[in-house]
C-alpha positions in Angstrom: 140.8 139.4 68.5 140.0 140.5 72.3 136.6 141.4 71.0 136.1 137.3 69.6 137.8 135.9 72.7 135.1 138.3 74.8 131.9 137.1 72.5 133.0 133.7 72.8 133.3 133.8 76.8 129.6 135.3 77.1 128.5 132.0 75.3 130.1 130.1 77.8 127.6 127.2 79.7 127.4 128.4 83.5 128.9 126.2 85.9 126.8 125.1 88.8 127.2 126.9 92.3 127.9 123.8 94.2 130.6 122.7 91.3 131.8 126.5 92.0 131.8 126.2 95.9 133.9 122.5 95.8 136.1 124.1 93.6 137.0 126.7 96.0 137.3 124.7 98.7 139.5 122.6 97.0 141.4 125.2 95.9 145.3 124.7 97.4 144.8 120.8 96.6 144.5 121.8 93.3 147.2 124.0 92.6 149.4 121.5 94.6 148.6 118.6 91.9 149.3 121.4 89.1 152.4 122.2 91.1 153.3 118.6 91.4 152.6 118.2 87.6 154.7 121.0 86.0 157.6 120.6 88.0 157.7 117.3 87.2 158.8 118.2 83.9 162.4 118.3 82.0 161.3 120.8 80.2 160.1 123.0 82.9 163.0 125.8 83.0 162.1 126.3 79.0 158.3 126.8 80.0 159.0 129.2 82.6 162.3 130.9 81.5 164.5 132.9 83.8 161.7 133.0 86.5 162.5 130.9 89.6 160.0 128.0 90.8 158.2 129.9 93.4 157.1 132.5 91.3 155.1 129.9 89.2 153.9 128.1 92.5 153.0 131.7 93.9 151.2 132.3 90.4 149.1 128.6 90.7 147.7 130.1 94.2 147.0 133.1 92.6 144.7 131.3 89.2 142.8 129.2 92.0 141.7 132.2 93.9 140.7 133.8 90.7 139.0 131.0 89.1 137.2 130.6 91.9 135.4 133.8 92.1 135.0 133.1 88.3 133.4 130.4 88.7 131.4 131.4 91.5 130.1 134.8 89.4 130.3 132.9 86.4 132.2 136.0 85.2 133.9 134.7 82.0 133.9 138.1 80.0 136.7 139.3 83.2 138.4 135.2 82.7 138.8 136.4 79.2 140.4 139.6 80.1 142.4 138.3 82.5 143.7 135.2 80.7 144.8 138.1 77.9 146.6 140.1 80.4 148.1 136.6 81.6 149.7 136.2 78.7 151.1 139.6 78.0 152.6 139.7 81.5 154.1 136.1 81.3 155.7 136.5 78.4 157.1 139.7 79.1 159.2 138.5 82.1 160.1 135.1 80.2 157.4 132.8 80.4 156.6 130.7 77.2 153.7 130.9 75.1 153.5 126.8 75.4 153.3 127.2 79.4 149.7 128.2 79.0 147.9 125.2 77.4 150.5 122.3 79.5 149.3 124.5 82.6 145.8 124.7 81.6 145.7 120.9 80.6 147.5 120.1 84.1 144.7 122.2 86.2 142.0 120.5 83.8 143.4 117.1 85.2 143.6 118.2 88.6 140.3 119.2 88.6 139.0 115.5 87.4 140.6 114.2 90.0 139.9 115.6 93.0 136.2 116.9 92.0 133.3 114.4 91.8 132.8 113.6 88.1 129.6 115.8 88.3 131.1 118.6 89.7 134.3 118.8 87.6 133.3 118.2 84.2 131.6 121.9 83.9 134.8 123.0 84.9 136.9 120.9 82.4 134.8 122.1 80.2 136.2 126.1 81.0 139.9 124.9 80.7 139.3 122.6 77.6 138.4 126.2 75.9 141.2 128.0 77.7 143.4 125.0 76.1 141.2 125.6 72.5 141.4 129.3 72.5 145.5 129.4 72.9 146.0 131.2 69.5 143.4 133.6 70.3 145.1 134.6 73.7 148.2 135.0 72.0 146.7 137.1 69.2 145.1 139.2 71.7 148.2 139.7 74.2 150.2 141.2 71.0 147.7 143.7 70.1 148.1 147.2 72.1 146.4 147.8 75.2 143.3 149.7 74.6 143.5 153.5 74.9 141.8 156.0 77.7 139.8 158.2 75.1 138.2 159.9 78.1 141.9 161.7 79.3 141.6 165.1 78.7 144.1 166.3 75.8 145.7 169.7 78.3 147.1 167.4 80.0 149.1 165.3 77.4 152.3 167.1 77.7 152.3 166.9 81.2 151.6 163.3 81.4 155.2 162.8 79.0 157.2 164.8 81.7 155.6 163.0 85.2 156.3 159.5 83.1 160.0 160.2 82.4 160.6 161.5 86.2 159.0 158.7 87.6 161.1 155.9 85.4 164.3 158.0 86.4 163.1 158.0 89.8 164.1 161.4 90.4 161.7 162.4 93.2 163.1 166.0 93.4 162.4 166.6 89.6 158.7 164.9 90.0 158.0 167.1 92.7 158.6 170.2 91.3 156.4 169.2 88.2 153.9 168.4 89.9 153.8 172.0 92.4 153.9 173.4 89.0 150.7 172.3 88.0 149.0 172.2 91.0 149.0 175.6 92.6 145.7 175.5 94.3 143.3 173.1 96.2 141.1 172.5 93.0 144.0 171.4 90.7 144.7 168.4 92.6 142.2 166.5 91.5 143.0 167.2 87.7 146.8 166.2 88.7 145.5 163.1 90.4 143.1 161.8 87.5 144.5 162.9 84.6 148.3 162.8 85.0 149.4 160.8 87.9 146.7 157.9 87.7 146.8 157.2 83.6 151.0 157.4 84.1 151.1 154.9 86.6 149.0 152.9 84.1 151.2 153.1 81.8 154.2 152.4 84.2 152.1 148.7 84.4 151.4 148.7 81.0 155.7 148.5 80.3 155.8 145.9 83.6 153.8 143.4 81.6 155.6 144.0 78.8 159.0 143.5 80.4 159.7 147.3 79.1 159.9 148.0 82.8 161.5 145.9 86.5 159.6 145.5 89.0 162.7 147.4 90.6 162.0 150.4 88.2 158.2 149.8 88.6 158.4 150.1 92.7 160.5 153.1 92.3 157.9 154.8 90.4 155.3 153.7 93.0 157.0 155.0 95.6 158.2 158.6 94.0 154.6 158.8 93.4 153.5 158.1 97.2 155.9 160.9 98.1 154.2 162.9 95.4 150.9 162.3 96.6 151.7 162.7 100.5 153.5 166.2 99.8 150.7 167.8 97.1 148.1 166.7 99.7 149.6 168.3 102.7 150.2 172.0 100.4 146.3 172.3 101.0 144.7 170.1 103.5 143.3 172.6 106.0 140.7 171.6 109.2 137.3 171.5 107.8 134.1 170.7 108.9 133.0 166.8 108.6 130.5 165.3 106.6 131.1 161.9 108.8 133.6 159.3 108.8 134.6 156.7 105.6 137.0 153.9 105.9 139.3 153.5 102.8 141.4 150.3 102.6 142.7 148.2 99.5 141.2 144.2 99.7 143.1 141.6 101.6 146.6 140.4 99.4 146.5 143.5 97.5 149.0 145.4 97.2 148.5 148.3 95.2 146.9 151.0 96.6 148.0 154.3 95.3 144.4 154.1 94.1 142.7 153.9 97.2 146.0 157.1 98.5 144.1 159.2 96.2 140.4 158.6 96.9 141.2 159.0 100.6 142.9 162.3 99.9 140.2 164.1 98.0 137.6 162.5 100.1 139.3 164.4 103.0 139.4 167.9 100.6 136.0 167.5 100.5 135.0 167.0 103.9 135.2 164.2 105.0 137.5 162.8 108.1 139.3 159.4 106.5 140.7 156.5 108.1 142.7 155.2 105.0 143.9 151.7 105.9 146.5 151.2 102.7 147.4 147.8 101.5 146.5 144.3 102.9 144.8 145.2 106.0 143.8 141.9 107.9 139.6 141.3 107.7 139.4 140.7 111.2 141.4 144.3 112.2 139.3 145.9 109.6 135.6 144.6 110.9 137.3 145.9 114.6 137.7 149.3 113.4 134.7 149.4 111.7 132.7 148.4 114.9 134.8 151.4 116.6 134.2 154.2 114.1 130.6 153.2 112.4 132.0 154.8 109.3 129.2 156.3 107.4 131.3 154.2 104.4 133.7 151.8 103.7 135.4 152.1 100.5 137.3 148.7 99.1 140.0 148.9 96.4 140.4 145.5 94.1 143.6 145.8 91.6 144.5 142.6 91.0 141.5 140.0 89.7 142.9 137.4 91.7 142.0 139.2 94.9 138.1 139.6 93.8 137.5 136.6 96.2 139.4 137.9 98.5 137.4 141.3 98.8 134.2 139.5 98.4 134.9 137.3 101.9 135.7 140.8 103.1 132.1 142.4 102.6 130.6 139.0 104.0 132.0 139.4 106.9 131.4 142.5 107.2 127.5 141.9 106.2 127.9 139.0 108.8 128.3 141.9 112.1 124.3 143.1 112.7 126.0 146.5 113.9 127.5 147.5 110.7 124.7 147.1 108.6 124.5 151.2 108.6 127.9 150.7 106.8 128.0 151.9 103.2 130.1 149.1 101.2 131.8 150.9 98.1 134.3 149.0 95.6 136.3 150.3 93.3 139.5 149.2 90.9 140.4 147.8 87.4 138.1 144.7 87.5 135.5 147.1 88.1 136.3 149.1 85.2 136.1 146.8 82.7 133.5 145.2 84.4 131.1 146.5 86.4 128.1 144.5 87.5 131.1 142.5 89.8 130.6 145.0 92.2 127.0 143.8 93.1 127.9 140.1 92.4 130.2 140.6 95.2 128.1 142.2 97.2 129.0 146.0 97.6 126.1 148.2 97.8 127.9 150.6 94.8 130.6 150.3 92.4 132.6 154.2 91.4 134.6 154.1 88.0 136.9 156.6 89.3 138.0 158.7 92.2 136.0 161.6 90.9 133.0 160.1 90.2 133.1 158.3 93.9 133.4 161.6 95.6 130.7 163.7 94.1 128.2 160.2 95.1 130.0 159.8 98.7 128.5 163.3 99.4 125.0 162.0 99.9 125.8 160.1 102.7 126.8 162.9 105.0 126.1 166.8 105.6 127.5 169.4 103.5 130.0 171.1 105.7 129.1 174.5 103.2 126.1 174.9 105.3 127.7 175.0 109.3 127.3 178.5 109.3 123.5 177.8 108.9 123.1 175.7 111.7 122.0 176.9 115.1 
């Protein structure tokens, strides 16, 4: 079903960049009517279940940020994918199916009314087929999440182990697993990629099936962090710099045990990091940036909702004539599943994966193998 919902997306009519652009600006009126709509409902507490008000208000926000970069990409193949994952994650934490098309309909409305007639009827037009295509999403959300073909096998049984510690969170337990596997500097990347990375997926993969609390789900993130910081300082050593790279995750997001991990081995390999974590402010960012001239800045992008968010990020960054030097890298889900969104945002290179990013990063700096060459 995913791969009909994705065909039918790609024949989507594009929507006009200044229908996109008043959209956006628009954007908190517009989740404020939808707001203003849904809770006017008797039957809201059935369409949203347990979950409390603000977390549907705080979802809205989150929609109108995504559709916005959607519609200013015209990336309906990630609308598709995202709407799927919608679904799954709603309904696992009580959400009914039937929110999705009264939603839908209510942004649909919305838009109507506080878009010109010219500019809002391409964009009815996207939520009219959201509204059509409400079977399909459902059909799609129950069939299992696609699998990583690509892990390598050797490291199956140790995947099992690390996913059980971290859903216990027993810390002390993880830890020792994971000294066991990694006993020198070169294992740490296998640990990273193939164990720690596709578990945490899977931790997510539970979350939005309301297998897994966000309680049991921040417990697991945060063993992990202690993982990561401990395994990390077994080996780091002083080495020779290739130059400097800013790491960070995107403004609003959250998740950045990604982004940990790059940093990390980009540090292994040479390089001297300023990893930034989660939700660093644009403005503090573009300040350190001016400071260090990084020879790179690498942006992490979880969450599709935050795409916009990381765009206005490398145009302001673009917008500062002294940083133009500066290397803009992207990297996260989105990405993944779709990759020419890292040009449409305007990064200079998108990396699939930690391992992949570090072997290109090396380009932009000396090899540190060679000091003992120099005069």
């Amino acid at each position: 079903m995913m791969e009909d919902l994705l065909l039918s997306a790609r024949k989507l009519p594009a929507v006009p960049a200044r229908a996109a652009e008043d959209y956006s600006r628009k954007a908190g009126a517009l989740a404020e009517r939808v707001n203003a709509a849904m809770e006017s409902r008797a039957d809201l507490a059935v369409l949203i279940g347990r979950n409390a008000v603000e977390l549907m208000r705080a979802d809205h926000e989150n929609h109108a940020a995504f559709m916005a970069n959607v519609l200013r990409l015209n990336a309906f193949e990630l609308h598709a994918r995202t709407c799927v994952w919608s679904y799954r994650a709603c309904r696992g934490h009580g959400f009914s199916y039937d929110y999705f098309p009264i939603a839908f309909d209510c942004w649909r409305r919305a838009v109507e009314s506080e878009l010109a007639p010219g500019q809002a009827e391409p964009i009815a037009g996207i939520y009219r087929w959201m509204i059509d295509r409400h079977a399909m999403f459902i059909a799609a959300a129950g069939e299992a999440p696609s699998s990583e073909p690509s892990l390598d096998p050797r490291w199956a049984q140790a995947r099992r182990l690390l996913l059980a510690r971290l859903l216990e969170g027993d810390s002390a337990e993880a830890l020792l697993l994971g000294r066991s596997i990694v006993q020198k500097e070169a294992d740490l990347e296998g640990f990273f990629l193939e164990v720690l990375q596709p578990v945490m997926k899977e931790i997510g993969s539970r979350w939005e099936r309301g297998q897994t609390s966000v309680a049991e789900e921040h417990l697991a993130s945060a063993v992990a962090g202690r993982m990561i910081t401990v395994l990390y300082t077994d080996f780091v050593v002083q080495k020779s710099s290739r130059g400097t790279i800013v790491v960070t995750s995107a403004p609003n997001e959250f998740h950045e045990l990604g982004a940990w991990m790059v940093s990390d081995l980009l540090e292994l390999d040479g390089w001297r990091v300023k990893y930034l974590g989660a939700n660093t402010p644009t403005q503090d960012l573009i300040a350190l940036l001016a400071r260090e001239r990084p020879a790179a800045l690498c942006v992490s992008v979880t969450m599709s909702f935050n795409l916009e968010r990381a765009r206005a990020l490398i145009s302001a960054v673009r917008a500062r004539p002294e940083l133009n030097s500066v290397r803009i890298v992207v990297g996260g889900l989105p990405f993944q599943e779709q990759p020419d969104l890292g040009q449409a945002i305007g990064a200079d290179e998108t990396f699939l994966d930690a391992r992949e990013g570090v072997r290109r990063l090396r380009r932009l700096g000396p090899d540190p193998s060679k000091d003992d060459e120099r005069p």
